[in-house]
N, C-alpha and C positions, 0 to 999 in steps of 0.2 A: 499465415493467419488470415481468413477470409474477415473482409471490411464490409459492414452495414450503413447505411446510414439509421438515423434513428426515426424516421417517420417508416422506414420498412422496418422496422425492429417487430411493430403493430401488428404488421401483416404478415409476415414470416417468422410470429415467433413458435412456432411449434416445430419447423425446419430448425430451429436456430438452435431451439432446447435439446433435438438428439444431434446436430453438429458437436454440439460444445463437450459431448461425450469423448469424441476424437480431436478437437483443437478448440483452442477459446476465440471468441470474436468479438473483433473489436467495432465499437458503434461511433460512428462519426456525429456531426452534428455541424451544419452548415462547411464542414471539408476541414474538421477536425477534432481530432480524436476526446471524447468524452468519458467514456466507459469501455468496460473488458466483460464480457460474460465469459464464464469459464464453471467446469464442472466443480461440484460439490470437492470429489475425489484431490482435485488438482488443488483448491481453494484451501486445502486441509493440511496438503502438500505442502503449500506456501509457508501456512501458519507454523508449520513444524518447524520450517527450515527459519523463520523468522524466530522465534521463542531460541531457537539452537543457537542464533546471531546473539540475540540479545543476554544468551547466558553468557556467551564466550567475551561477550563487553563488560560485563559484572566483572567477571575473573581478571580482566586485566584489569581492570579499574581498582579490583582489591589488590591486587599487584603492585600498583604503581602508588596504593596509599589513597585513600577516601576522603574527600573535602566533609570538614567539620559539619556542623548545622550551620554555623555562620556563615562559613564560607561559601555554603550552597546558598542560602538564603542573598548571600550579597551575586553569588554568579546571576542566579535566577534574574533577579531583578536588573541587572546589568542587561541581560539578553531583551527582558521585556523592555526597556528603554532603547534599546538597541531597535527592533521592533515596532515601537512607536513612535520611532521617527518619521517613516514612512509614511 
């Protein structure tokens, strides 16, 4: 995967825009990584393969039995506290 930083992102982004046709690149930013450019094609790829993940975790999740309303409502809020501790 070719490495930009992101003040050349400016200057090279028309090189960057037909690269990202053949690989995505990745834009650094003081010597570490910020962003991914990557073609539409690929971006859609991902999405697919993400929505396919995320059905196959519904299915097990209805498998394994569905926390109530309540029980969501108390996870939830357990996570956010979990979280705000920080």
């Amino acid at each position: 995967m070719k490495t930009v930083n992101a003040t050349d992102v400016r200057h090279q982004f028309g090189t960057l825009m037909s690269s990202i046709k053949v690989d995505p690149v990745l834009i650094e930013k003081n010597g570490k990584p910020i962003a991914v450019m990557l073609s539409i094609e690929e971006f859609e790829r991902l999405q697919e393969l993400e929505d396919l993940w995320w059905g196959e975790q519904a299915k097990k999740a209805a498998e394994e039995g569905l926390l109530t309303e309540e029980e969501t409502k108390t996870w939830l809020t357990e996570r956010l506290n979990e979280t705000s501790d920080y």
